[in-house]
Z-matrix of the N, CA and C atoms (Angstrom, degrees):
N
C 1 1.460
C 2 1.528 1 110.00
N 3 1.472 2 125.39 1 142.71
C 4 1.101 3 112.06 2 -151.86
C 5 2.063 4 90.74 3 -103.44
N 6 1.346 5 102.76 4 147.34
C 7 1.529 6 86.90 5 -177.56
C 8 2.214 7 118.43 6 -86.42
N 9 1.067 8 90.83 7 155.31
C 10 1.725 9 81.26 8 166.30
C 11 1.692 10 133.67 9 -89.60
N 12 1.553 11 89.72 10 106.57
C 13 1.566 12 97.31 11 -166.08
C 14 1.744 13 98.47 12 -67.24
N 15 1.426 14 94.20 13 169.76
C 16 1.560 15 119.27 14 -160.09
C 17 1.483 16 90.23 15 -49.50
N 18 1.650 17 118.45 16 -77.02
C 19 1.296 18 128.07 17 -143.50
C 20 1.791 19 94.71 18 -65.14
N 21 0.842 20 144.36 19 -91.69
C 22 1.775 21 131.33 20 162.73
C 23 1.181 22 103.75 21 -1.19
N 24 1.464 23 148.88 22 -69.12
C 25 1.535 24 135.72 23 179.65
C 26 1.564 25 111.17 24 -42.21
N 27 1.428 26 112.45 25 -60.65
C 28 1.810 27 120.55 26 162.65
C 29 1.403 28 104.69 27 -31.44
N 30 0.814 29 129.49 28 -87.66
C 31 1.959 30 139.50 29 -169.87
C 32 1.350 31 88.05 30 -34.56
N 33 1.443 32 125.90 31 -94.68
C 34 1.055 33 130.72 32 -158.32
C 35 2.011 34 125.91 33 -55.91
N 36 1.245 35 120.22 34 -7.79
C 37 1.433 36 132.26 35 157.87
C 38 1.602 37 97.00 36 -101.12
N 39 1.576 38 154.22 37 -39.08
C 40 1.442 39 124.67 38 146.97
C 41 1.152 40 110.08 39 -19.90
N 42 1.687 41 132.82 40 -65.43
C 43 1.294 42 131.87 41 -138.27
C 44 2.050 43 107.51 42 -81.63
N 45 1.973 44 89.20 43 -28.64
C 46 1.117 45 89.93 44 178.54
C 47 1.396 46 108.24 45 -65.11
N 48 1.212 47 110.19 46 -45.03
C 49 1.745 48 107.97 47 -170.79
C 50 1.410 49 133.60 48 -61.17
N 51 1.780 50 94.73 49 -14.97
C 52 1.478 51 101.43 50 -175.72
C 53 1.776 52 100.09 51 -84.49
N 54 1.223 53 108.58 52 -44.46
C 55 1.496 54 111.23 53 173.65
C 56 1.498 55 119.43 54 -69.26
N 57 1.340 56 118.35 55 -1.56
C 58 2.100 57 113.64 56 166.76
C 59 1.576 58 87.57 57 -88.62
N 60 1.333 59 140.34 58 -48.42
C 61 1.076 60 128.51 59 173.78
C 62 1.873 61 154.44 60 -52.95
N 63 1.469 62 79.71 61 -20.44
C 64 1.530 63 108.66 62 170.62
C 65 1.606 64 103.55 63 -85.15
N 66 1.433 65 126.40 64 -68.69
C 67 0.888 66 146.56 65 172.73
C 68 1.526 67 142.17 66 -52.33
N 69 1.668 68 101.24 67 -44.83
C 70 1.113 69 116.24 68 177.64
C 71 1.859 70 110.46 69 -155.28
N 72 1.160 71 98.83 70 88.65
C 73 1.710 72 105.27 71 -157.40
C 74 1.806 73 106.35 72 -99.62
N 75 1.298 74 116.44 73 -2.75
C 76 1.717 75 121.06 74 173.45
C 77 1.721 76 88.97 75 66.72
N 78 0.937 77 108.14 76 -85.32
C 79 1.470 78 129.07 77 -152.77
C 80 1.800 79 109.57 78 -143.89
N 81 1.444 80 110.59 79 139.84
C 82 0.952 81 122.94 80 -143.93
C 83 1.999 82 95.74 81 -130.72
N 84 1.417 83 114.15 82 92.20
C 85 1.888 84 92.27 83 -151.04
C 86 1.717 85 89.58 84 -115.05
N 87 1.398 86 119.24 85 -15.40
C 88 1.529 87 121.68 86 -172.36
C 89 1.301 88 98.92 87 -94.95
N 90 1.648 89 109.95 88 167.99
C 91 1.560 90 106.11 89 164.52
C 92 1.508 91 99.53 90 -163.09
N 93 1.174 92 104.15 91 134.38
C 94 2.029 93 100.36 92 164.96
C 95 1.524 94 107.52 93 -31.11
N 96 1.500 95 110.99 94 143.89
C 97 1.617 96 120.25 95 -31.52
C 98 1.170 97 132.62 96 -72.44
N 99 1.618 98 135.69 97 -6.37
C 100 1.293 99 118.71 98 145.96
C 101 1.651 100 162.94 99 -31.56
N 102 1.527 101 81.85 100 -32.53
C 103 1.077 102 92.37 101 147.27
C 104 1.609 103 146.85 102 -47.89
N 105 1.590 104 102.81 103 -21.70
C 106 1.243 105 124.51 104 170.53
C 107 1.592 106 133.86 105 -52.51
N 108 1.492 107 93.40 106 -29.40
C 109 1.672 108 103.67 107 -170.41
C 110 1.829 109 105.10 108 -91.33
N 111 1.452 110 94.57 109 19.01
C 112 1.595 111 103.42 110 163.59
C 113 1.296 112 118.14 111 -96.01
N 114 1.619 113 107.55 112 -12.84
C 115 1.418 114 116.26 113 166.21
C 116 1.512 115 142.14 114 -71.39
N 117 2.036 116 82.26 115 -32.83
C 118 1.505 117 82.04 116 164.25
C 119 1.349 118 134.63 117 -85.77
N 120 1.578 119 110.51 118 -23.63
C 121 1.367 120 117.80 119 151.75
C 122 1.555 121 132.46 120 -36.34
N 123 1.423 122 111.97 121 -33.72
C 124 1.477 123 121.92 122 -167.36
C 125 1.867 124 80.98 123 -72.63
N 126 1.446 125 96.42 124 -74.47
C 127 1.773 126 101.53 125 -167.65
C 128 1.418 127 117.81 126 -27.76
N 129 1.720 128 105.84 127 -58.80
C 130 1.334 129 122.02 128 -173.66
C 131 1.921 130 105.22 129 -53.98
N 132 1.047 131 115.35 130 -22.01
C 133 1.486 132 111.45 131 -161.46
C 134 1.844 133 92.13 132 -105.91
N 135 1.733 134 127.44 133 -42.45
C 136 1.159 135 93.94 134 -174.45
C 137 1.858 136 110.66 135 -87.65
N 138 1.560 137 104.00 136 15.19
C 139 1.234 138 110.13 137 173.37
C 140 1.776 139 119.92 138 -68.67
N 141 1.575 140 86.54 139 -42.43
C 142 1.639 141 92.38 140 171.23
C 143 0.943 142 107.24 141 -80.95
N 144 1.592 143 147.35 142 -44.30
C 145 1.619 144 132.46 143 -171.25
C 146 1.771 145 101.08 144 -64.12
N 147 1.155 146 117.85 145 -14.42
C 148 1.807 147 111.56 146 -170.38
C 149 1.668 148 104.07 147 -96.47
N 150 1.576 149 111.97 148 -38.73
C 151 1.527 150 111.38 149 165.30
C 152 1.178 151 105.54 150 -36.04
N 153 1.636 152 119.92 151 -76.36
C 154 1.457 153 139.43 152 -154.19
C 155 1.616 154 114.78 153 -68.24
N 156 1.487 155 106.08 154 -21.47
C 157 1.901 156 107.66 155 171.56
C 158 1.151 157 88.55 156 -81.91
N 159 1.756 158 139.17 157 -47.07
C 160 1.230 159 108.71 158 -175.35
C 161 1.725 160 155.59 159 -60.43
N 162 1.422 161 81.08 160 -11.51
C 163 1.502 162 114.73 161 165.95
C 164 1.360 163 104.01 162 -74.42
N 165 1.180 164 156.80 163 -73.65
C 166 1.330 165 173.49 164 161.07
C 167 1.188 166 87.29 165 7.82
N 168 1.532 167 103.37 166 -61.40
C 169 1.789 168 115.37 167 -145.69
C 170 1.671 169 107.59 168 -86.57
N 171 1.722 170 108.98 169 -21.27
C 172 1.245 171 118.52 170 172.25
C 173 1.976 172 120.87 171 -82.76
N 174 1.183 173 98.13 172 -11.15
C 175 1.184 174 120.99 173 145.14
C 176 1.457 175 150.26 174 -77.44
N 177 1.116 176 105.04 175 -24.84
C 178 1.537 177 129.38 176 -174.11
C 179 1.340 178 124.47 177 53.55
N 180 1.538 179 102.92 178 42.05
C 181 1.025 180 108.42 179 159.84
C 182 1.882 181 128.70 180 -108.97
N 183 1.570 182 82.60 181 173.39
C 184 1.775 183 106.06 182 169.06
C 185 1.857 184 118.57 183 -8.25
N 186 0.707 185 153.67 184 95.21
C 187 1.626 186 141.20 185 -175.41
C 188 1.542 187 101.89 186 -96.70
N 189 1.373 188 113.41 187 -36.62
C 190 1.823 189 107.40 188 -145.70
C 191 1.790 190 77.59 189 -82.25
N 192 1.672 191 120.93 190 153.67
C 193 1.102 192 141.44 191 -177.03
C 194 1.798 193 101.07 192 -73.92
N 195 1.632 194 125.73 193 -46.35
C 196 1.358 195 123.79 194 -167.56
C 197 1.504 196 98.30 195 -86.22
N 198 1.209 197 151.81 196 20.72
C 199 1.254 198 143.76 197 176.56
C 200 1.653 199 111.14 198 -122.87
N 201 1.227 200 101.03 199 155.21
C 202 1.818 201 108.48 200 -151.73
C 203 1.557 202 96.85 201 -69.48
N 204 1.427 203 122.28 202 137.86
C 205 1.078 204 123.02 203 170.87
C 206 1.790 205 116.18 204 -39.16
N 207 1.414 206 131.39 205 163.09
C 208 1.267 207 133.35 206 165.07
C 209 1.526 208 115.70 207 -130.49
N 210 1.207 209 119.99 208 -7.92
C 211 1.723 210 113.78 209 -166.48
C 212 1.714 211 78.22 210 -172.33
N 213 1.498 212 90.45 211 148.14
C 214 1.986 213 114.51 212 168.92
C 215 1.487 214 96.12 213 -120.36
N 216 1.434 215 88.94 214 112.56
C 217 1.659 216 119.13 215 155.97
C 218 1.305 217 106.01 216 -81.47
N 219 1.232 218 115.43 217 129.28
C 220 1.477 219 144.72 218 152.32
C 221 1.848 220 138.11 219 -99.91
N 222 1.711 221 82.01 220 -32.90
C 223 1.291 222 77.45 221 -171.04
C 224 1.566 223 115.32 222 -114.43
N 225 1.622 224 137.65 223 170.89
C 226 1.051 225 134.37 224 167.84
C 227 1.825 226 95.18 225 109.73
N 228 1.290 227 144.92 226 -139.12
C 229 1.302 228 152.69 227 172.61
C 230 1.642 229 90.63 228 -47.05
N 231 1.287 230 124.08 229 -54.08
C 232 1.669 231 127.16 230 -164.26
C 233 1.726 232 118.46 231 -67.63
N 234 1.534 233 100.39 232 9.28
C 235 1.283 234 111.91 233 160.23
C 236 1.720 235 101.03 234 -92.04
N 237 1.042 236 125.24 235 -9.38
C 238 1.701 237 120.33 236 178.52
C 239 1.179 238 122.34 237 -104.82
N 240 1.581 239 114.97 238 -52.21
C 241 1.059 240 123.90 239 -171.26
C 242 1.967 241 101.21 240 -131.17
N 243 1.450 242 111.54 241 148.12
C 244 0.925 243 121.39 242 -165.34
C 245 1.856 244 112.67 243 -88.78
N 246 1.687 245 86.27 244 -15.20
C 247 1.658 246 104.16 245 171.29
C 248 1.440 247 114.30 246 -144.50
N 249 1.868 248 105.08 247 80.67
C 250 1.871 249 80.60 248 -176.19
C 251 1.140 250 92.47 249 -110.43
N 252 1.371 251 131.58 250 53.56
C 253 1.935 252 128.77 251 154.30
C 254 2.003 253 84.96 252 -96.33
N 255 0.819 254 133.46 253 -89.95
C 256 1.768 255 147.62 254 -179.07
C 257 1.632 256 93.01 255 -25.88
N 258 1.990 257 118.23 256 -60.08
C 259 1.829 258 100.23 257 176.37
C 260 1.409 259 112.77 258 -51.15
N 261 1.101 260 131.63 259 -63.27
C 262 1.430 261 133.00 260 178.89
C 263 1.635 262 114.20 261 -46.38
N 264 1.247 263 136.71 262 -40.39
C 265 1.454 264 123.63 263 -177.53
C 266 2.007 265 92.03 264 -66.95
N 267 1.604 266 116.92 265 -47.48
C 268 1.118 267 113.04 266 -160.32
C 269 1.439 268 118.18 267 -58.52
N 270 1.312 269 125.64 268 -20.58
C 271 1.163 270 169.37 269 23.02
C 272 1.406 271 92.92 270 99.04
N 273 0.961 272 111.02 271 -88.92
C 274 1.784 273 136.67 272 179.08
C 275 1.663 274 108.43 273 -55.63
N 276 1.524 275 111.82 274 -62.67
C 277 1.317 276 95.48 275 165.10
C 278 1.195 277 137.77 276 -68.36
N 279 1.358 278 118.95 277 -3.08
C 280 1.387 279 117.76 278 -170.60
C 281 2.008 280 90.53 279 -92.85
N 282 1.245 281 119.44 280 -33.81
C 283 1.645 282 120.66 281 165.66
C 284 1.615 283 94.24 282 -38.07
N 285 1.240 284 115.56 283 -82.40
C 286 1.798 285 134.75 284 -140.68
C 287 1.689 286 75.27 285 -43.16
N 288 1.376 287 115.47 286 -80.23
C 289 1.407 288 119.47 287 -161.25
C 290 1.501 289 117.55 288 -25.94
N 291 1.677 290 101.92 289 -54.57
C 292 1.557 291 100.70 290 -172.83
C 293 1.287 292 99.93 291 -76.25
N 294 1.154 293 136.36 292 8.02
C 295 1.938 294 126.90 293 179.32
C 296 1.674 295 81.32 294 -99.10
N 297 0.819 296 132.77 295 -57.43
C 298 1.560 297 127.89 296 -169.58
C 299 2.099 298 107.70 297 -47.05
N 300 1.378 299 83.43 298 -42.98
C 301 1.685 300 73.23 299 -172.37
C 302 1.135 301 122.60 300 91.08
N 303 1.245 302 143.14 301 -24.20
C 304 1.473 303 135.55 302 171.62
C 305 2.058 304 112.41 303 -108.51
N 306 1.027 305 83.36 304 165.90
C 307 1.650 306 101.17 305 -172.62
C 308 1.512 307 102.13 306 -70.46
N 309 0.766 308 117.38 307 -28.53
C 310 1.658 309 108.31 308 -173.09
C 311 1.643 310 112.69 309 -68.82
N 312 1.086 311 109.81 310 -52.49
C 313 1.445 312 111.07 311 170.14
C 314 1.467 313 136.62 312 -23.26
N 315 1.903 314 93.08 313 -53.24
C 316 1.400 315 91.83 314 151.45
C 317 1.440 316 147.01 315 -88.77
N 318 1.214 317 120.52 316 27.52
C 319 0.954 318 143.90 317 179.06
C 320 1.736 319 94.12 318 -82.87
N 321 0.997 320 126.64 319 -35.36
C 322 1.892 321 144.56 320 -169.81
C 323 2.170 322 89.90 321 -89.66
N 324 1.015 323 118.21 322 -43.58
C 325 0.960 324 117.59 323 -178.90
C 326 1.488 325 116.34 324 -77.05
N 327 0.961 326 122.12 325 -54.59
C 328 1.910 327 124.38 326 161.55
C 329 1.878 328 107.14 327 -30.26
N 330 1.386 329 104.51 328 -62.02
C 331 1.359 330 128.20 329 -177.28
C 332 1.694 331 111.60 330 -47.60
N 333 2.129 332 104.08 331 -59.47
C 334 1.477 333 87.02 332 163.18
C 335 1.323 334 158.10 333 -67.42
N 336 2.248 335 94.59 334 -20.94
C 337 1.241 336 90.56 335 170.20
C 338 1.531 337 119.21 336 -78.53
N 339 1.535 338 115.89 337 -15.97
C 340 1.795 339 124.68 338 -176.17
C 341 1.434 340 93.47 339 -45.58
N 342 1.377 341 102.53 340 -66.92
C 343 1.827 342 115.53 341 -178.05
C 344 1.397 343 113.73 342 -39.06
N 345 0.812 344 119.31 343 -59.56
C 346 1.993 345 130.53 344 -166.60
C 347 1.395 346 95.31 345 -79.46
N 348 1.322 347 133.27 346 -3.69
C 349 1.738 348 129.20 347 -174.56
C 350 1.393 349 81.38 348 -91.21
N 351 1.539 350 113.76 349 -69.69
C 352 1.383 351 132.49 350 -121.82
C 353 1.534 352 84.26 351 -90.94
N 354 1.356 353 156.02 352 -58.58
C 355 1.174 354 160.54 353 -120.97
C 356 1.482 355 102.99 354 -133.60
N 357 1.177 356 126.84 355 -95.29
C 358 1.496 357 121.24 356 -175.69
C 359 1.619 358 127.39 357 -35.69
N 360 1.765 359 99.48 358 -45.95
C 361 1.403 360 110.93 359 -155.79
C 362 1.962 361 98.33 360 -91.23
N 363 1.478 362 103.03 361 -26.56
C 364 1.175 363 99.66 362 179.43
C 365 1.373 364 113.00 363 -81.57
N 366 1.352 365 114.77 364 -26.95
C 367 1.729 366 117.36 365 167.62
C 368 1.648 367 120.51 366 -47.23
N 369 1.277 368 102.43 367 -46.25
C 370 0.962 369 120.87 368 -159.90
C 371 2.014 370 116.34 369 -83.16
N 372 1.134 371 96.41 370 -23.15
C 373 1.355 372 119.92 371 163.20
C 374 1.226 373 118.33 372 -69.03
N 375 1.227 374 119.20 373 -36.36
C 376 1.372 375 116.32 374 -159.66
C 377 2.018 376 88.32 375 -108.14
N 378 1.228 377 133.25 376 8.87
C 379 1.226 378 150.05 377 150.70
C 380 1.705 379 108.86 378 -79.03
N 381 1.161 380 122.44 379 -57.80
C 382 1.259 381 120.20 380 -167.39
C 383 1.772 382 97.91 381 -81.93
N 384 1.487 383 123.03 382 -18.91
C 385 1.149 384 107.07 383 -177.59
C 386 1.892 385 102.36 384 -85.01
N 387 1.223 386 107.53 385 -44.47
C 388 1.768 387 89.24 386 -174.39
C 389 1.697 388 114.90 387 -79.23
N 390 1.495 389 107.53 388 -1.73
C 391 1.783 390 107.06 389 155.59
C 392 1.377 391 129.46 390 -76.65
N 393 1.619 392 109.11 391 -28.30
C 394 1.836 393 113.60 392 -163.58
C 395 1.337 394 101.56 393 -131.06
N 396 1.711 395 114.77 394 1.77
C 397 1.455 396 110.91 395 164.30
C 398 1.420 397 109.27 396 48.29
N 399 1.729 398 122.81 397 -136.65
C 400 1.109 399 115.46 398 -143.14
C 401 1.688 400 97.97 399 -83.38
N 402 1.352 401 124.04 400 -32.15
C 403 1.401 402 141.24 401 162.08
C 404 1.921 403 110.04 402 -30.09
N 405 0.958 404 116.98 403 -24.37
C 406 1.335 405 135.21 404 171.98
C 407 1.376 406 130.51 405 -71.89
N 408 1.946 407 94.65 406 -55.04
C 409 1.332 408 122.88 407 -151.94
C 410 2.098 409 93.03 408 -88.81
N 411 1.551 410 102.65 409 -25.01
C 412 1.189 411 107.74 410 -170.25
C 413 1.863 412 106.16 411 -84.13
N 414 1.135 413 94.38 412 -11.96
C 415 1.752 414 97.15 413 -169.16
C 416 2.008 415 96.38 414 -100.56
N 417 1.128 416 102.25 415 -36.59
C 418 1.698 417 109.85 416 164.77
C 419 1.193 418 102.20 417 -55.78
N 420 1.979 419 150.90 418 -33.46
C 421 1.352 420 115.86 419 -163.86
C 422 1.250 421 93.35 420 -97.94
N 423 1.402 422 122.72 421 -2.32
C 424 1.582 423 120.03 422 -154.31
C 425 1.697 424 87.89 423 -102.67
N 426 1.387 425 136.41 424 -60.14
C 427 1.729 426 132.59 425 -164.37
C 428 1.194 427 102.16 426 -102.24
N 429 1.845 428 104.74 427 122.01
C 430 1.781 429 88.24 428 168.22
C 431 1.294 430 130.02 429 -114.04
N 432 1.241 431 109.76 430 170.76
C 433 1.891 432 133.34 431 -150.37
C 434 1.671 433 98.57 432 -28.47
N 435 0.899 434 108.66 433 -47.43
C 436 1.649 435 112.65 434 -157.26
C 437 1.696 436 99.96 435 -110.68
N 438 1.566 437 130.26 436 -83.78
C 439 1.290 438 137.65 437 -178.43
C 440 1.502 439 103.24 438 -158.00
């Protein structure tokens, strides 16, 4: 079974959020043009998840989330945050929502970061810890998970 990588989970909770909002919006608290400063959030967030893949890739390392780590990044955003490809999408959804304007949206946004805490980021931890051992465990007390 093939798993669902991060960026496909993003798209597809966007899509959810745009459709609780059309459809089923609770409450409705933004409005053009305020709504706007959900835009810069989107940018600002897939700005950092695209910085931080680019490092990956300038590295030559690992990208896909279910495959065994190959190299420990430290440096660049990964001196701050221990995940700023996942801060930046969260990042991103928390934009879409406030461009949408209603409360429901984030209701999809709570949900993605629960998901990307609880599932991706914790997978992935417990990957980088039995690959980089104590080299890992020492950079985990020092950068944390999120910012």
């Amino acid at each position: 079974m093939q798993r669902l990588l991060p960026p496909f989970f993003f798209l597809v909770c966007v899509v959810m959020m745009a459709l609780l909002s059309t459809y089923y919006p609770i409450l409705r608290f933004l409005e053009y043009p305020w709504t706007l400063i959900g835009i810069l959030d989107l940018i600002g967030g897939l700005s950092i998840t695209l910085i931080a893949g680019v490092q990956f890739m300038r590295a030559k390392t690992n990208l896909k989330t279910f495959n065994r780590p190959d190299q420990f990044i430290t440096t660049g955003l990964f001196r701050v945050s221990r995940n700023p490809m996942y801060l930046g999408l969260a990042i991103s959804t928390f934009g879409v929502a406030l461009y949408l304007g209603a409360l429901s949206p984030f209701l999809i946004c709570a949900l993605f970061i629960t998901v990307v805490d609880r599932w991706y980021i914790s997978y992935e931890e417990k990957m980088m810890a039995e690959t980089f051992a104590q080299a890992y465990m020492d950079y985990k007390a020092k950068v944390r998970r999120w910012v």
